[in-house]
C-alpha positions in Angstrom: -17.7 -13.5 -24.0 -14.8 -14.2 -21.7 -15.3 -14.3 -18.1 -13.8 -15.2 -14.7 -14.2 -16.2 -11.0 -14.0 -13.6 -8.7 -13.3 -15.2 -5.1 -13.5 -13.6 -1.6 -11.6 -16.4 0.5 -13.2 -19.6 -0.6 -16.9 -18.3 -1.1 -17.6 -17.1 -5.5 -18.3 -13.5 -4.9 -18.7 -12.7 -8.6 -17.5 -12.7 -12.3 -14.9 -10.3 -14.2 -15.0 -10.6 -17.6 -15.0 -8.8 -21.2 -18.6 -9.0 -23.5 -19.3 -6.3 -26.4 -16.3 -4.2 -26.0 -16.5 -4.0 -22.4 -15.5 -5.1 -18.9 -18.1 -6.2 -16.6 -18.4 -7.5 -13.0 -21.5 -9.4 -11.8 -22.3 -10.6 -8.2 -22.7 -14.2 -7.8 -26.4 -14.6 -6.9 -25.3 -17.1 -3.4 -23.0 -14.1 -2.8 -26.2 -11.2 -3.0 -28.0 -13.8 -0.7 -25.5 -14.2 2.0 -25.9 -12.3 5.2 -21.9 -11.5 5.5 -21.9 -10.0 1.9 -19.6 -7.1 1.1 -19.6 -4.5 -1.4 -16.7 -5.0 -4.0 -16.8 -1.1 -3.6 -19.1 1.7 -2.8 -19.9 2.0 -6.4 -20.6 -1.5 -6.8 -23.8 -1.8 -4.8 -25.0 -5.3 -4.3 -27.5 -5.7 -7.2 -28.0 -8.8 -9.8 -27.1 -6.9 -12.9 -23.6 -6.8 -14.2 -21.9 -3.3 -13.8 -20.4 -2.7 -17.3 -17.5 -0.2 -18.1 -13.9 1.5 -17.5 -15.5 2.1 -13.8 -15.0 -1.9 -13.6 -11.3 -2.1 -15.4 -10.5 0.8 -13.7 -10.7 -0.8 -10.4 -9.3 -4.8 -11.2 -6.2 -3.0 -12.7 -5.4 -1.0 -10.0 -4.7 -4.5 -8.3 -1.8 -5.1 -10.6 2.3 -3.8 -10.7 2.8 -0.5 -12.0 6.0 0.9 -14.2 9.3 -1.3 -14.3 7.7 -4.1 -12.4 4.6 -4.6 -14.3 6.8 -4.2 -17.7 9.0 -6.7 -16.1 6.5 -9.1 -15.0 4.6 -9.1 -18.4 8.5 -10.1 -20.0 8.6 -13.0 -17.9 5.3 -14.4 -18.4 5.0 -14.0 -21.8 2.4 -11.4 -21.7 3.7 -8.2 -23.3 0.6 -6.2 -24.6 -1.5 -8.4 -22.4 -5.1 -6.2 -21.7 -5.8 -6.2 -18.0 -8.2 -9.2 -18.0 -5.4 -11.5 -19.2 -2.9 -10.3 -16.5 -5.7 -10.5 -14.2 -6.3 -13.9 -15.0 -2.9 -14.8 -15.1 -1.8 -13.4 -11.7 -5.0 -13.2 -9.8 -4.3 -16.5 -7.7 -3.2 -14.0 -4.7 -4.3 -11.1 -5.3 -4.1 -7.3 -2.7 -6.5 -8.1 0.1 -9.7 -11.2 -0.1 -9.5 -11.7 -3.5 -8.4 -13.8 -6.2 -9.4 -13.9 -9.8 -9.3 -17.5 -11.6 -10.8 -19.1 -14.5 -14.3 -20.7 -13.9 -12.9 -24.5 -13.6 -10.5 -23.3 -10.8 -11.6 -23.1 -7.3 -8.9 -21.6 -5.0 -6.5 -24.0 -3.1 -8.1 -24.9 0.4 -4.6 -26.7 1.6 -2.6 -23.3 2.1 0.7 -25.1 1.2 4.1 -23.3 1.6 7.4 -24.2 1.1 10.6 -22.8 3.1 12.6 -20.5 1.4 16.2 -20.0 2.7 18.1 -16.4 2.9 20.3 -18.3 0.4 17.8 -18.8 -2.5 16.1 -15.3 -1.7 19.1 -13.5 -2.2 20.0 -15.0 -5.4 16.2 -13.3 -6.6 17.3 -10.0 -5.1 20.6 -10.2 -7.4 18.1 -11.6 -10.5 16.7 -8.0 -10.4 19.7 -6.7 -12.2 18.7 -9.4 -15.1 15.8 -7.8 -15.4 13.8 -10.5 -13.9 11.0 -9.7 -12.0 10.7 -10.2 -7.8 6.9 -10.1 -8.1 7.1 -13.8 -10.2 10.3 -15.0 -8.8 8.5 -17.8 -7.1 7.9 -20.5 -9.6 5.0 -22.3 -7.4 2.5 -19.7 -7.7 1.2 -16.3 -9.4 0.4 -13.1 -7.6 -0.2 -9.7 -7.6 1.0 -6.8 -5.5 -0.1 -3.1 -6.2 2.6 -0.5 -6.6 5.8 0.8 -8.7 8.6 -0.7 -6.4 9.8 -4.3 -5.9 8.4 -6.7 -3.9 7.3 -10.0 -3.5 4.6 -11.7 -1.0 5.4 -14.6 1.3 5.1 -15.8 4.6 7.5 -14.7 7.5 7.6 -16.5 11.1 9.2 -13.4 13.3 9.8 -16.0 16.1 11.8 -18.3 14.4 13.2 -15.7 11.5 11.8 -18.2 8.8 10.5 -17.5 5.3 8.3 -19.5 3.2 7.1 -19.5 -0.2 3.5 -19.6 -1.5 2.7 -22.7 -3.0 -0.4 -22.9 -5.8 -2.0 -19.5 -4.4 -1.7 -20.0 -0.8 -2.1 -16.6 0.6 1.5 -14.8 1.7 1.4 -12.8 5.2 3.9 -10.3 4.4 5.6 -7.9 1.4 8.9 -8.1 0.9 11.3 -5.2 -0.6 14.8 -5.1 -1.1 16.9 -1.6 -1.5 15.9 0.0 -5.2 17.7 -0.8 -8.0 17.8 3.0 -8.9 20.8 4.6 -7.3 19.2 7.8 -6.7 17.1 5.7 -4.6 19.5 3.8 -2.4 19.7 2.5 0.6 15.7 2.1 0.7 14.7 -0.9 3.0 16.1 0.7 6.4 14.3 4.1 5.4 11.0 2.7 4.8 11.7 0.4 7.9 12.6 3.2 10.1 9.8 5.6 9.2 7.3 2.5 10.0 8.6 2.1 13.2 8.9 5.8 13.7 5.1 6.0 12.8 4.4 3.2 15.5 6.6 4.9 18.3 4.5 7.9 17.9 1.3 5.8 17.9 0.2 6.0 14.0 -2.0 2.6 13.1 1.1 0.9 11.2 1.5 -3.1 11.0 4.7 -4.7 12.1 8.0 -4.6 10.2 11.2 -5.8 10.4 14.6 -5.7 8.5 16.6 -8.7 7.5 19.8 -9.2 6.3 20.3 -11.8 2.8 22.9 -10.5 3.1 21.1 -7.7 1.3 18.6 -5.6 3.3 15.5 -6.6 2.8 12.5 -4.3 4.3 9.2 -7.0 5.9 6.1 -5.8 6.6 3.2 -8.1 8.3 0.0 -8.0 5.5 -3.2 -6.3 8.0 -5.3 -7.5 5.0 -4.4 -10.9 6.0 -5.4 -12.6 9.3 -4.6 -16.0 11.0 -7.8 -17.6 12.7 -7.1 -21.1 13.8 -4.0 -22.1 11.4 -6.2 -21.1 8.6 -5.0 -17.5 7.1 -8.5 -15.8 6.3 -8.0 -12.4 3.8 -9.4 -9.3 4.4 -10.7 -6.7 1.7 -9.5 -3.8 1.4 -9.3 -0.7 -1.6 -6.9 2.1 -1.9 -8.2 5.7 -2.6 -7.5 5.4 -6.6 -10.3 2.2 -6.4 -12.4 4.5 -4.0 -12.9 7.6 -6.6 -12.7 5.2 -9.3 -9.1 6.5 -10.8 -6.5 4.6 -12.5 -2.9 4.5 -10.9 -1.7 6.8 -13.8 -3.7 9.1 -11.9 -2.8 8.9 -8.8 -0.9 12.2 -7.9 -2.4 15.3 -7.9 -0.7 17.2 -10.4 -1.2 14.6 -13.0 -4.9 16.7 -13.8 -6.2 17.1 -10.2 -8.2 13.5 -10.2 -7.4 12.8 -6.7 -6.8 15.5 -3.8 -6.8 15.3 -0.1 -10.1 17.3 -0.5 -11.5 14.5 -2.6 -10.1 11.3 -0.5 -11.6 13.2 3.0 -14.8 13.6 1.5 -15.2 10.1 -0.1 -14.3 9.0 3.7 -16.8 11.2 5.6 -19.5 9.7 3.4 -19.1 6.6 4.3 -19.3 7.5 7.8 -15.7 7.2 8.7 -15.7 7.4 12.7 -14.1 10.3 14.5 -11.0 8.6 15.3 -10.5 7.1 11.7 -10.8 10.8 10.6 -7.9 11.8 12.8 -5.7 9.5 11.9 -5.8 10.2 8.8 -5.1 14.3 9.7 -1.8 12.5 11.5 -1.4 10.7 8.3 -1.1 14.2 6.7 1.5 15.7 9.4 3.4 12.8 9.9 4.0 12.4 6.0 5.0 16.3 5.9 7.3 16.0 9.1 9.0 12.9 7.8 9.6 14.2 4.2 7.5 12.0 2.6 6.4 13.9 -0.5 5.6 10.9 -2.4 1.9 10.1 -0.5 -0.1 9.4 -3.1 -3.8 7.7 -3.6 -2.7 4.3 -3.7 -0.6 4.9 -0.3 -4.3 5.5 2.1 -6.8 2.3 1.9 -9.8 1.3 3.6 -11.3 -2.4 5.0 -14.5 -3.1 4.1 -17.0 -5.9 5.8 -20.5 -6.5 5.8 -20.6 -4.0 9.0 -19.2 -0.7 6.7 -15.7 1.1 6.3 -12.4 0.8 8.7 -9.3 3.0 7.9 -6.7 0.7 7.2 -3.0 0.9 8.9 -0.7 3.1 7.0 1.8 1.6 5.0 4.8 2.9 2.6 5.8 5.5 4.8 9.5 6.8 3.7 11.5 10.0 4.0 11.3 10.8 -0.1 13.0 14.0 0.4 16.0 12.6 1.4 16.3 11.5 -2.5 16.2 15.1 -3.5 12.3 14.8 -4.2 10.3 17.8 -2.7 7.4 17.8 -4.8 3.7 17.1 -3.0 2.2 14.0 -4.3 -1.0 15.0 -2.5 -1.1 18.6 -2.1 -1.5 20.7 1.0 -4.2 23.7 0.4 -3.0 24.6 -3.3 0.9 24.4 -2.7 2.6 21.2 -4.3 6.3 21.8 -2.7 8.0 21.5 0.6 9.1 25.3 0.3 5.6 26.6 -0.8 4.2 25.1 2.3 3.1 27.8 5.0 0.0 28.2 7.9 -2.1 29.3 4.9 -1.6 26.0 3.5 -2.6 24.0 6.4 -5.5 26.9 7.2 -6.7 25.8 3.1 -5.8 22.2 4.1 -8.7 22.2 7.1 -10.9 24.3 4.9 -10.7 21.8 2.1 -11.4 19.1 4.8 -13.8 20.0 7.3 -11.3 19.9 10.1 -11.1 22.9 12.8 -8.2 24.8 11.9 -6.9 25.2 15.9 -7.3 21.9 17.0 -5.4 20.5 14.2 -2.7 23.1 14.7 -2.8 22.4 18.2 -2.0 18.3 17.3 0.4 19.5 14.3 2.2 21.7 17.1 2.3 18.3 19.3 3.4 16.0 16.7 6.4 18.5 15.5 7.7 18.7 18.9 7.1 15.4 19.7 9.0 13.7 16.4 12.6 14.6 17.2 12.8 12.5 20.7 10.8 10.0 19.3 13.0 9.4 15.8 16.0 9.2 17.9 14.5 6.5 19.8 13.4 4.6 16.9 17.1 5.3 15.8 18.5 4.2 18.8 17.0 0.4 18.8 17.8 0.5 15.3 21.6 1.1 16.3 21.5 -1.9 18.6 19.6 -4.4 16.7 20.9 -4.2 13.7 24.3 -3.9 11.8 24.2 -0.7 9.9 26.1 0.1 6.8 28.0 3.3 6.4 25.6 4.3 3.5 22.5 3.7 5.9 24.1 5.6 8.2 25.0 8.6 6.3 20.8 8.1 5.0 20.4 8.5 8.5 21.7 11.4 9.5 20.1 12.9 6.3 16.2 11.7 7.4 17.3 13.2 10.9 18.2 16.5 9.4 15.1 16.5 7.7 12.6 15.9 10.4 14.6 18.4 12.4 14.1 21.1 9.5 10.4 20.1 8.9 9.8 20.2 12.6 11.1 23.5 12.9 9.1 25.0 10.1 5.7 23.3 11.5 6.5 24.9 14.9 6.9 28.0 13.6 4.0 27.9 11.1 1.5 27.1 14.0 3.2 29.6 16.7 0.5 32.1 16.4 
């Protein structure tokens, strides 16, 4: 048998490990006995036998890299072919939202050490990229593990005095950092995703802060909302994205790829854990403002949830980005049956509420209001971002494209709820 330490915070919450062909996770019995106890997930009920299967590796490797990153990551350490309880084990020091997976002599570092890290020495990890080396490990002093098919790398931002700091021996980071993709097709990225976040916050979406820095090389920030700062002391939150929710790998994670995860399915796993009203909504606005802003690529892993001892909290939306702008107009989540931009009509979003349970006027009614509302708003958010930041003529031209879009988009929601 192999087995590891499952940690929320500083408190053993249970063990991951690997016995007769299979995965397992088992509570830790001071865990089942403590009155703050959290579920890992809804389908880990709090119970003292282990929970054995793919339901268990499905979920720990949906914590870890996906695509170039992961096949980058598992270069660099050495791991290549590496099952998930080895990469686990080998990057679970910091870990997406409370926890962190360590071998069972380890306890996690209590000190929350960081070192600073200077544009300088950040920008030469950018420009490593093209090496093939890996962001997600670039910092020698520590191992971690952030979800997802793009580059990035946690670490700890102070907004007020524009300093960055490196993790040191697991400390938990505050914030996600992403440079522009290394795919052309793809370029610029940062000020997209950094406009569309603050876009999302001037129209008054749930979103965490974000900034854009200059390395020289853009690089896109966002605040962590799974991590929280209670005297000095950063405290982690736990959190699961809709793959971990309906217990579906990240291979899965669109829609077409066999129909494992839909809006349908993601609405209804909320509504029975008694999401509240306003939760519910948001995430309809989630929905609206992905279709007005061209993001096709809003997938399962893109929608997550908090979870406390007290129940289920939608989570702030994150990776919001006009993908259409990239020439990408497929649905990653469909809307009604149509998976394209073009297909899209009232009968789609008449199927969507269907599908949903949501009353088919009043969400046209608050699709109507966000499509005529997203034009004055975007050129606010464009506005500030002329101001505050020195734009390059390719982020300009992206611009203008992402404002062509949302004009387009708006226009066709308008005149798909006119009636």
């Amino acid at each position: 048998m192999i087995r590891l330490r499952v940690w929320a915070n500083a408190q053993p919450m249970g063990w991951l490990g690997h016995e007769m062909a299979q995965y397992f996770f088992q509570y830790d019995e001071e865990w089942l006995k403590a009155k703050d106890a959290f579920l890992l997930a809804p389908q880990f009920e709090l119970r003292k036998e282990p929970y054995r299967g793919d339901a268990v590796k499905t979920f720990f490797g949906n914590l870890l890299p996906e695509g170039t990153p992961l096949d980058e990551v598992l270069n660099q350490i050495q791991l290549r072919g590496a099952n998930t309880l080895e990469l686990i084990g080998e990057l679970g020091a910091d870990l997406p939202g409370v926890l962190s997976v360590l071998p069972d002599h380890v306890t996690p570092n209590q000190l929350q050490k960081y070192s600073e890290l200077s544009k300088a020495q950040l920008s030469a990890r950018v420009n490593a990229r093209a090496d093939k080396q890996a962001l997600l490990t670039s910092n020698a002093q520590t191992r971690m593990s952030l979800a997802g098919a793009q580059d990035k790398v946690g670490l700890r931002y102070d907004d007020q005095r524009g300093l960055l700091y490196d993790s040191v021996a697991g400390a938990p980071t505050t914030h996600i950092a992403k440079p522009d993709s290394r795919l052309v097709r793809y370029q610029p990225s940062a000020i997209n995703e950094y406009l569309c976040m603050k876009l999302a916050a001037e129209m008054q979406l749930p979103v965490p802060p974000v900034y854009l820095l200059r390395l020289p090389e853009a690089l896109y920030v966002v605040q962590r909302y799974d991590r929280v700062v209670v005297n000095e002391e950063i405290i982690c939150l736990h959190q699961i994205d809709a793959c971990q929710l309906l217990d579906v790998g990240s291979d899965w994670k669109y829609e077409r790829q066999g129909g494992f995860v839909s809006l349908k399915k993601i609405v209804h796993a909320f509504r029975d854990l008694k999401l509240s009203g306003k939760d519910l909504l948001s995430v309809q606005r989630w929905v609206m403002f992905n279709y007005l802003i061209g993001n096709s690529d809003a997938h399962a892993k893109n929608i997550s949830l908090m979870i406390n001892s007290q129940g289920y909290v939608l989570a702030p939306f994150y990776d919001l980005l006009c993908v259409q702008a990239y020439g990408d107009n497929d649905l990653a989540l469909f809307i009604g049956d149509e998976n394209t931009y073009q297909a899209v009509g009232a009968h789609s979003w008449e199927a969507f509420c269907a599908d949903c349970e949501f009353g088919f006027k009043p969400s046209m009614a608050l699709f109507r209001k966000m499509a005529k509302d997203i034009g004055k708003s975007w050129e606010k958010t464009v506005g500030a971002a002329t101001r505050q930041l020195q734009l390059s003529t390719a982020e300009t031209l992206l611009i203008e494209k992402i404002g062509a879009i949302i004009r387009s988009n708006s226009k066709a929601a308008l005149s798909m709820t006119s009636s």
